[in-house]
C-alpha positions as CSV (number, residue, x, y, z in Angstrom):
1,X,22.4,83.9,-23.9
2,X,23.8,86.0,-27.1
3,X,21.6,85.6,-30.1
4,X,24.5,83.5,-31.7
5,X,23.8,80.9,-29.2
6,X,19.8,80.7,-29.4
7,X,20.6,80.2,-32.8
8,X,22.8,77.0,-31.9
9,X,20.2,75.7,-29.5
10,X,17.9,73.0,-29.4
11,X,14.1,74.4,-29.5
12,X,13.3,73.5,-25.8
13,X,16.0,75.7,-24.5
14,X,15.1,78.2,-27.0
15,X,11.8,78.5,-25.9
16,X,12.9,78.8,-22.1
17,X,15.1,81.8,-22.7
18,X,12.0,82.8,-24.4
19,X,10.3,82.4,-21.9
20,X,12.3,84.6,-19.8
21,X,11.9,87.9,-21.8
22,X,7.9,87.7,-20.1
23,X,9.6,86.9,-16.4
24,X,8.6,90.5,-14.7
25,X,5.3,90.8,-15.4
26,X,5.2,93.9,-13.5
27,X,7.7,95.1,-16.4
28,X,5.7,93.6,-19.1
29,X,3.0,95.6,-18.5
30,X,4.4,98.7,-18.5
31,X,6.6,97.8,-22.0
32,X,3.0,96.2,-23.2
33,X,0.2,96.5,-21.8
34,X,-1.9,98.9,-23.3
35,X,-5.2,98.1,-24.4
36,X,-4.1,97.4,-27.9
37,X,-6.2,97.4,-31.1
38,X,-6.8,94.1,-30.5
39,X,-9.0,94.4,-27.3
40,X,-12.1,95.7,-29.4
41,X,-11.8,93.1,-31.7
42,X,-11.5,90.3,-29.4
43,X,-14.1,91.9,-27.4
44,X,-16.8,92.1,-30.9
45,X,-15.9,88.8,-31.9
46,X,-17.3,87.6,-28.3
47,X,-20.6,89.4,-28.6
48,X,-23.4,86.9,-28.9
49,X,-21.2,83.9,-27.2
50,X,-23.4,82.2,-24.6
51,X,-21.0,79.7,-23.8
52,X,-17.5,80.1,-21.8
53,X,-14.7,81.6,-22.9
54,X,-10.8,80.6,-23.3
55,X,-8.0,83.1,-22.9
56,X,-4.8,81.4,-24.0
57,X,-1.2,82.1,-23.3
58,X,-3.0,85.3,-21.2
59,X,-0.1,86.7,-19.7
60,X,-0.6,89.5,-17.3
61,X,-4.9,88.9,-18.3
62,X,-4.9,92.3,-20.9
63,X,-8.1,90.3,-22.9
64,X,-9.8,88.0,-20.2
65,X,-9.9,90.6,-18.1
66,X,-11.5,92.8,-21.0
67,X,-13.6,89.8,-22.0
68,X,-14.6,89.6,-18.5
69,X,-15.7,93.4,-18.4
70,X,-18.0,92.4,-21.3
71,X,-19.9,89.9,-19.1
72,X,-18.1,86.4,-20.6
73,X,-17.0,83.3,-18.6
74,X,-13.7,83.2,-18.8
75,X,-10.9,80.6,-18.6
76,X,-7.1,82.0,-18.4
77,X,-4.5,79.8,-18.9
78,X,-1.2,81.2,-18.7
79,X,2.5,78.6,-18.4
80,X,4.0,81.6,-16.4
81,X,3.0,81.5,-12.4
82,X,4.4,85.1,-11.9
83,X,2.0,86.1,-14.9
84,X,-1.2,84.9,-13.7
85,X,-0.4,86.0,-10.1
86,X,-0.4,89.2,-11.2
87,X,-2.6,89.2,-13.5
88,X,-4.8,87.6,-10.7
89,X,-4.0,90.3,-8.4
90,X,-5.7,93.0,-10.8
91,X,-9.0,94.6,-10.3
92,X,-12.1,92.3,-11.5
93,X,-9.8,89.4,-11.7
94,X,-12.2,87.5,-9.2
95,X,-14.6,87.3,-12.4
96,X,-11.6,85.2,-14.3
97,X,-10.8,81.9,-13.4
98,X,-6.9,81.7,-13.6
99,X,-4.8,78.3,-14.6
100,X,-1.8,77.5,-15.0
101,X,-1.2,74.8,-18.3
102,X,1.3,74.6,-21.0
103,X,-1.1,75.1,-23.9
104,X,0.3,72.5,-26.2
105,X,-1.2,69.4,-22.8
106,X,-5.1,71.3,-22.4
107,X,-7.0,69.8,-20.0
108,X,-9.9,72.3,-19.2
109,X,-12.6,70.2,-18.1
110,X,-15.3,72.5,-20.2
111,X,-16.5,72.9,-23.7
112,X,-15.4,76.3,-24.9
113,X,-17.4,78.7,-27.4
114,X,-14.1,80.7,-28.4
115,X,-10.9,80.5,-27.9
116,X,-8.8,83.6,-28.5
117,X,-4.8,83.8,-28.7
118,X,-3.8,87.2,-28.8
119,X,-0.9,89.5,-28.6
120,X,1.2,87.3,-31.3
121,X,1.7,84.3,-28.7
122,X,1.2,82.0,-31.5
123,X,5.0,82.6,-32.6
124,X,5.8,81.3,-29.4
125,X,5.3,77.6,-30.0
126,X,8.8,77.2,-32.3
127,X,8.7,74.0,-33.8
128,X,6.1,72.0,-36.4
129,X,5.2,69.5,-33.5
130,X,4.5,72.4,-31.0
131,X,2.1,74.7,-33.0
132,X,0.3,70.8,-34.0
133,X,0.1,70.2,-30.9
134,X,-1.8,73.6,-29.7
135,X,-3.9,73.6,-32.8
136,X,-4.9,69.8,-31.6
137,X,-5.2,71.3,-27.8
138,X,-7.4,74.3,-28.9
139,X,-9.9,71.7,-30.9
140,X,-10.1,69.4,-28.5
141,X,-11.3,72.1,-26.5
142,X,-13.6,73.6,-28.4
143,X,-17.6,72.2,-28.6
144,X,-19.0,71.9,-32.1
145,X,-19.2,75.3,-34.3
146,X,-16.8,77.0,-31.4
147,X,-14.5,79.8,-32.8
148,X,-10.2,79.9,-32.8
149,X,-9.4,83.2,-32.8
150,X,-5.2,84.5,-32.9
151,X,-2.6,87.1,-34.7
152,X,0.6,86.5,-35.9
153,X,3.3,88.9,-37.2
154,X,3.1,89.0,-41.1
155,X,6.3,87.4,-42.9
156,X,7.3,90.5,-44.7
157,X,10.9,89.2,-46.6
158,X,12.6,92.1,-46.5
159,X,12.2,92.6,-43.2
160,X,12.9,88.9,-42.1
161,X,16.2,89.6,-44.4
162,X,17.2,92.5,-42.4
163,X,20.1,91.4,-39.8
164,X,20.3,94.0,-37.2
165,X,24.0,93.1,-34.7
166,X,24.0,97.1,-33.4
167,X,21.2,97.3,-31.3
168,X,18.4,99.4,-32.7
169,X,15.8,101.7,-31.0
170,X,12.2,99.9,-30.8
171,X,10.1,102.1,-28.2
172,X,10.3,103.3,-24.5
173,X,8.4,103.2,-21.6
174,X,8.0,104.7,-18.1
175,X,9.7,102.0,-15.1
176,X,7.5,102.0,-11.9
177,X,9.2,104.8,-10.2
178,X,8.8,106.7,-13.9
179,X,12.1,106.6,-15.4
180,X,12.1,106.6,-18.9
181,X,13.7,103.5,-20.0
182,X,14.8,103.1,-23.6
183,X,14.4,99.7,-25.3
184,X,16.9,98.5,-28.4
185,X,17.5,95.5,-30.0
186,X,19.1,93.1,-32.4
187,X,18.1,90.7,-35.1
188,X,18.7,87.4,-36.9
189,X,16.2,85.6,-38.6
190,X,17.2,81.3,-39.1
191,X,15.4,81.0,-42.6
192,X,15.6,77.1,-42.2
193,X,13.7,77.1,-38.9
194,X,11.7,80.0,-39.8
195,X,12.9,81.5,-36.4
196,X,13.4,85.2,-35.7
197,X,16.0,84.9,-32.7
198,X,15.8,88.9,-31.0
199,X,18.5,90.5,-28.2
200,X,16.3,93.2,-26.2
201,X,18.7,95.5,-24.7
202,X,16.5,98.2,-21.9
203,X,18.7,101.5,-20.9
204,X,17.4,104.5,-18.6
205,X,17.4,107.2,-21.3
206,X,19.1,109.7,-18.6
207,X,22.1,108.2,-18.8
208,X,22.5,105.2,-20.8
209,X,22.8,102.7,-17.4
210,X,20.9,99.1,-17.9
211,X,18.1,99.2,-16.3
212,X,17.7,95.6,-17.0
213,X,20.1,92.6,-18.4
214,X,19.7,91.6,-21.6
215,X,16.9,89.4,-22.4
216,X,16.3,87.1,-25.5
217,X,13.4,86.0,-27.7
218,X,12.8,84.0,-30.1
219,X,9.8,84.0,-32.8
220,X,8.8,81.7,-35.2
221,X,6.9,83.1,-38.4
222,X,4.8,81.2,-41.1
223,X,3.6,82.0,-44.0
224,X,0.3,82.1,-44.9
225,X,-0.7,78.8,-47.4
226,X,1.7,77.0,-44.7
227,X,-0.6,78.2,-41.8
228,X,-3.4,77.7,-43.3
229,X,-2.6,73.8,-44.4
230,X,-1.2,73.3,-40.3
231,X,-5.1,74.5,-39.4
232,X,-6.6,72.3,-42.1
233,X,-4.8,69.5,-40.7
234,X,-6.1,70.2,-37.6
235,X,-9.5,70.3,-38.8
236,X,-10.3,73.8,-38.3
237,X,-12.3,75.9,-41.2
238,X,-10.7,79.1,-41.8
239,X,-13.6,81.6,-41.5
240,X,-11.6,85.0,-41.8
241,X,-8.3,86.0,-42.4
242,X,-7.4,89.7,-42.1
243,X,-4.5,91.8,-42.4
244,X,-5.4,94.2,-39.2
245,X,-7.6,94.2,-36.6
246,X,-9.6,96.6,-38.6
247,X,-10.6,93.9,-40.7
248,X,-8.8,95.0,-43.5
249,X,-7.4,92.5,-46.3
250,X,-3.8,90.4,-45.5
251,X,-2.0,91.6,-48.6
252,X,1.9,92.6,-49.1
253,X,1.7,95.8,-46.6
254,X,0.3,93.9,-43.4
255,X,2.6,93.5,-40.5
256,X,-0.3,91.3,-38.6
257,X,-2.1,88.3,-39.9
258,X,-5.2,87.4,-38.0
259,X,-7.4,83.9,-38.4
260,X,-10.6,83.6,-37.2
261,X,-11.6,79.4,-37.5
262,X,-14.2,77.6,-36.3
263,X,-14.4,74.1,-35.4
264,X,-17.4,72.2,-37.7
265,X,-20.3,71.6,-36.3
266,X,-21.2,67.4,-35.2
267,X,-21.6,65.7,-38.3
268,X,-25.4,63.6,-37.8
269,X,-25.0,59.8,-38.8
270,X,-28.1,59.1,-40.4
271,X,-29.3,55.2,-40.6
């Protein structure tokens, strides 16, 4: 599917070709799984949770498994079989407890203290009624004073302005037998849906061959008062917004927005 046509479809079936870009997890984790600078801040913002923990949208298990490390009960819950069976095939993965939901329908049977949603996965869930219904999932699963932790890519308007149709270079990586592989690229960002629709093109950097077909992507971006009204809404308190995982302040320059929220505490009826 061209980028022209994910344009012209309907959200479901943009989401499923979406959903195919992650469907060699083997590959993904050689394009991206390095630790990240998210795994330290993840793993800080878990010190001093008692309770379990909920890795959503997990993928091939980069945090749980990290969280897990740390000594946290930890719930995965990934849509992708191939993703948590690989994930679940990875050393300490015994420690996780692996599941298979769509995170928009939760139904964990325990009370979480955090929640985290990392690597972006947020932009995933295209439409107004999807990212509702997470937020709704996420609180739902969360006890009293629990946190809802994510990142999202900043909306930075130049760059969401920039149509790319030749395919430009993004990064490279090493393929299991260790050829270099070269990954390139298109853009067009749908201003009305808010939906940056990507063509990933991956070519062994010997000789130019594919070493994989094309794959597409789509991304949905918001903006930060509009975010932050969707998780009032949901009834979340914004407790920290940041513009890194450094904890430094979202301003014009960030590329990454990342929400801590917490649920309230119970409210006490008194007599």
């Amino acid at each position: 599917m061209t980028v022209n046509d994910l344009i012209d479809a309907a959200p479901e079936q943009t989401a499923a070709v979406t959903v195919e870009e992650y469907g060699d997890p083997v590959r993904y984790d050689l394009e991206y799984g390095q630790p990240g600078a998210d795994a330290p801040f993840y793993r800080q913002l878990a010190e001093g949770v008692e309770g379990p923990v909920l890795d959503l949208a997990c993928g091939t298990g980069r945090i749980a498994l990290e969280l897990a490390r740390a000594g946290h009960d930890v719930t995965a819950v990934d849509l992708s079989d191939a993703m948590l069976a690989h994930a679940a095939s990875k050393p300490g993965a015994e420690e996780v407890e692996w599941v298979q939901q769509d995170a928009r329908e939760l139904k964990l049977r325990p009370k979480f203290d955090l929640v985290t949603l990392a690597g972006n996965s947020f932009q995933a869930f295209l439409t107004n009624d999807d990212r509702d219904a997470v937020l709704k999932a996420v609180y739902r699963q969360l006890r009293p004073g629990g946190r809802f932790a994510f990142s999202t890519r900043f909306p930075q308007p130049l760059e969401l302005a920039r149509r790319v149709d030749v395919p430009e270079l993004w990064h490279s990586y090493l393929d299991a037998d260790g050829h270099q592989v070269v990954v390139s690229g298109t853009q067009h960002f749908h201003p009305v849906a808010q939906v940056m629709h990507h063509e990933t093109y991956r070519q062994y950097a010997v000789d130019g061959s594919p070493a994989a077909a094309p794959t597409g992507v789509a991304l949905r971006y918001h903006f930060p008062q509009e975010l932050e009204a969707a998780l009032k809404a949901a009834r979340f308190q914004v407790e920290a917004r940041y513009g890194d995982f450094d904890g430094s302040p979202l301003g014009e320059q960030a590329t990454t927005m990342v929400y801590v929220c917490r649920k309230p505490e119970a409210v006490r009826r008194t007599a």
